[in-house]
ZASE-738475 format. One line per field, with one value per residue (C-alpha): residue number from 0; residue in one letter; x, y, z. Coordinates in steps of 0.5 Angstrom, whole numbers, plus 500, padded with zeros to 3 digits. Example, Ala and Ser with C-alpha at 12.3 -4.5 7.8 and 13.67 -1.06 7.14 Angstrom:
residues 2
k = [0/1] $
r = [A/S] $
xx = [525/527] $
yy = [491/498] $
zz = [516/514] $
This chain:
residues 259
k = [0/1/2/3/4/5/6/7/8/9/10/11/12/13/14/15/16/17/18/19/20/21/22/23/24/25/26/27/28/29/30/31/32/33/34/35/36/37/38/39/40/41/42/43/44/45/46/47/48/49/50/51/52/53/54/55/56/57/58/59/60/61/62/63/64/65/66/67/68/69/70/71/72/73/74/75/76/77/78/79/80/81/82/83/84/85/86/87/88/89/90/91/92/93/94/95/96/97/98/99/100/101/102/103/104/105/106/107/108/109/110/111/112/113/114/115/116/117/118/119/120/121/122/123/124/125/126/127/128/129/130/131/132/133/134/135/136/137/138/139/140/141/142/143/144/145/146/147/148/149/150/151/152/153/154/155/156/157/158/159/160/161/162/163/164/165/166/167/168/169/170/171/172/173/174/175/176/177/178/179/180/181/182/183/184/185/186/187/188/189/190/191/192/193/194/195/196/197/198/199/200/201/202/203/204/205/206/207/208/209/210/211/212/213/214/215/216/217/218/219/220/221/222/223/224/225/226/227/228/229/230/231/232/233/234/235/236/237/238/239/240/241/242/243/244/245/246/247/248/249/250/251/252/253/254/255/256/257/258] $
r = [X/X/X/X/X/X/X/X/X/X/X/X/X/X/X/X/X/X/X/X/X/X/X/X/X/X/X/X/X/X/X/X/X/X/X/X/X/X/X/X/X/X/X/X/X/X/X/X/X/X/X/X/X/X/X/X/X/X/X/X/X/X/X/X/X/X/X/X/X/X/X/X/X/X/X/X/X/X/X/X/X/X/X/X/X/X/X/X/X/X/X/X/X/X/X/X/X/X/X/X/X/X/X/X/X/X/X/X/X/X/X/X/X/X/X/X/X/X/X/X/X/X/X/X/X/X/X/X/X/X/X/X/X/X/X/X/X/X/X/X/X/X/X/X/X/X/X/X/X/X/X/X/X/X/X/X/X/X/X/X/X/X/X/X/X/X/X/X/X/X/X/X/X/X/X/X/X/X/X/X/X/X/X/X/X/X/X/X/X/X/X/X/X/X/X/X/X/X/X/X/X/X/X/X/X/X/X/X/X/X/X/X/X/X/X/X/X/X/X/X/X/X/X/X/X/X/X/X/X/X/X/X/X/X/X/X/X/X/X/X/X/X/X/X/X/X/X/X/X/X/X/X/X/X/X/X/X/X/X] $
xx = [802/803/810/809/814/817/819/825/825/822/828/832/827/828/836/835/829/833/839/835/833/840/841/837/839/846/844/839/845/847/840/840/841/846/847/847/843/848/853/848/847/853/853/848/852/858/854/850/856/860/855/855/848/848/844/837/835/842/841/835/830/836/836/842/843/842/837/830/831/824/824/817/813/816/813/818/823/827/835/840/845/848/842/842/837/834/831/824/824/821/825/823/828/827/832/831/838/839/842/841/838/831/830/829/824/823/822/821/819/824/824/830/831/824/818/811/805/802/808/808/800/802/808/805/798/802/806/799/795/801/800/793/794/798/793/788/794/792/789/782/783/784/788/782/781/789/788/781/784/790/785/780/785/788/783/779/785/784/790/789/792/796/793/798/804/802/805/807/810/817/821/827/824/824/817/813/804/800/799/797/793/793/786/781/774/774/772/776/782/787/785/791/795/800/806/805/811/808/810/805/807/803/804/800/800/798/794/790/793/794/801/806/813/819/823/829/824/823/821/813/811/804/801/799/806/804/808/808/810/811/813/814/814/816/812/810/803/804/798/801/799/804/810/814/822/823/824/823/825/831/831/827/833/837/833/830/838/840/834] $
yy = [810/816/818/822/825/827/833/831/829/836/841/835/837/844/844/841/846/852/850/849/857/860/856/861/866/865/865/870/875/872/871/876/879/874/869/862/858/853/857/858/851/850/856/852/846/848/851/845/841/847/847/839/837/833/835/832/833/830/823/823/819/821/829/831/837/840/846/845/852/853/859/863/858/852/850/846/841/846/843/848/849/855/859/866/870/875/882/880/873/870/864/858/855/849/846/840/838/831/833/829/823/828/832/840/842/850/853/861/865/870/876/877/885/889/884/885/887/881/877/882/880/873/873/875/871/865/867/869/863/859/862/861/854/853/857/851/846/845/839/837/840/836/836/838/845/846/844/849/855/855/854/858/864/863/861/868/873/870/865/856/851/846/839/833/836/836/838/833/829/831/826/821/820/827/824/822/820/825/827/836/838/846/844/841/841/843/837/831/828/825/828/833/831/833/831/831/834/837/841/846/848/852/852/857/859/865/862/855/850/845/843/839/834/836/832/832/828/832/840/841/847/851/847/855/858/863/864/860/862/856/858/851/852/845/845/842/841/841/842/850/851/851/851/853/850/853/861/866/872/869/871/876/880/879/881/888/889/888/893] $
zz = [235/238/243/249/252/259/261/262/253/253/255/250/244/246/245/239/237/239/234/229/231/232/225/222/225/222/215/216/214/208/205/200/193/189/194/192/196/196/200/205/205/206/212/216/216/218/224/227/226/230/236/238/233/226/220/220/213/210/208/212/206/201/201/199/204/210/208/204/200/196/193/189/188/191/196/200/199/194/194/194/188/184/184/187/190/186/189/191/192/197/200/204/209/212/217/222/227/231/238/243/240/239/232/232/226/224/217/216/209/208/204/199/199/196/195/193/196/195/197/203/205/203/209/214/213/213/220/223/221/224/231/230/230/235/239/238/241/248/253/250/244/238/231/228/231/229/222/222/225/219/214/216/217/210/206/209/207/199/200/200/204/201/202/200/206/213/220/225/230/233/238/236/230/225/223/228/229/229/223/223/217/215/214/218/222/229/234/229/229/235/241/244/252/255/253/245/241/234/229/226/220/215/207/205/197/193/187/187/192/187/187/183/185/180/176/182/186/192/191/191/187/186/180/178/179/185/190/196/204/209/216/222/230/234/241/246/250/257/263/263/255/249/250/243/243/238/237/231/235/234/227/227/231/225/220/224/225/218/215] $
């Protein structure tokens, strides 16, 4: 079943959305050589906890943190530990918060020092297949033409889109119907009306889109070792477009001003 939410819900789910953003902007600076990724986990913690919201992903089935840190080739669900970053990483972060009663859920691919070209191309690619989709998210549409204009853009600059994780809805719950593949054709799937909440959230691998669970029953990675980037927008659809609760540029700030 499929929850639609009000506008009043709407503003609740985007002060949720925006502390999953400025959570991100708040570890951006220590995402970088020889940091553990635990330390930022623990970074990012302190600061839901400091600004009125609760971790979403701790406990949440049983994971034990409040970030997913999938670096390389993991594609998500990475757990933090005592690993420290390498200079030409490429890392995963993917947090969600519970404020209010209503979820956030945002992820962003960083890059850790000098990265690769390819790792360059993948990035981006990744990030530009993300708001090609959100693009397709209006009134009338449907999930299939999201789903369509992810995989189109990936598979045409020679990436491949993972099949077994897939976007979706966002409310009370972290998980939420509809389910929003990063593949798809265009015209299929549930129809989309305002007051839908989603989360896009293309996961766009270098090599083959085969994938493998790890023994620690959580981190996915590229069954062909291959780097991974994953980049997630939560929104609502309303009669006026798209409306993105949460915010990049937030990060993206950081990031420019740490260069």
């Amino acid at each position: 079943m499929i929850f639609y939410k009000t506008a009043e819900e709407i503003e609740l789910l985007r002060q949720s959305n925006l502390l999953v953003s400025k959570t991100h902007a708040a570890i951006a600076p220590y995402i970088k050589e020889g940091a553990k990724t635990i330390e930022l986990d623990k970074i990012a913690e302190e600061f839901i906890r400091d600004n009125g919201g609760i971790p979403g992903f701790l406990d949440y089935n049983g994971f034990p943190n409040t970030l997913c840190v999938s670096i390389n080739d993991a594609v998500v669900h990475g757990i933090p530990d005592d690993y420290e970053l390498l200079n030409g990483d490429v890392v995963s972060i993917d947090c969600g918060v519970l404020m209010n009663d209503f979820y956030g859920d945002s992820a962003y691919t960083f890059p850790v020092g000098e990265i690769s070209i390819e790792k360059k191309k993948l990035l981006e690619v990744t990030k530009e297949s993300l708001f090609l989709g959100i693009e397709q998210a209006v009134i009338g549409n449907r999930i299939g033409d999201i789903g369509y204009a992810v995989q189109n853009h990936a598979e045409k600059n020679g990436f491949s889109v993972v099949r077994e994780l897939v976007g979706h809805g966002v409310g009370h719950n972290l998980h939420e119907q509809p389910e929003v593949p990063n593949y798809g054709r265009r015209g299929r799937g549930a129809k989309i009306k305002e007051g839908l909440v989603i989360a896009i959230e293309p996961m766009i691998n270098l090599g083959k889109k085969e994938v493998v669970q790890e023994e620690d029953g959580w981190t996915i990675k590229t069954k062909d070792g291959l780097p991974s980037a994953h980049f997630e927008h939560t929104m609502a659809i309303t009669k006026n477009g798209v409306d993105i609760l949460s915010d990049f540029s937030l990060i993206e700030e950081v990031l420019k001003n740490m260069k």
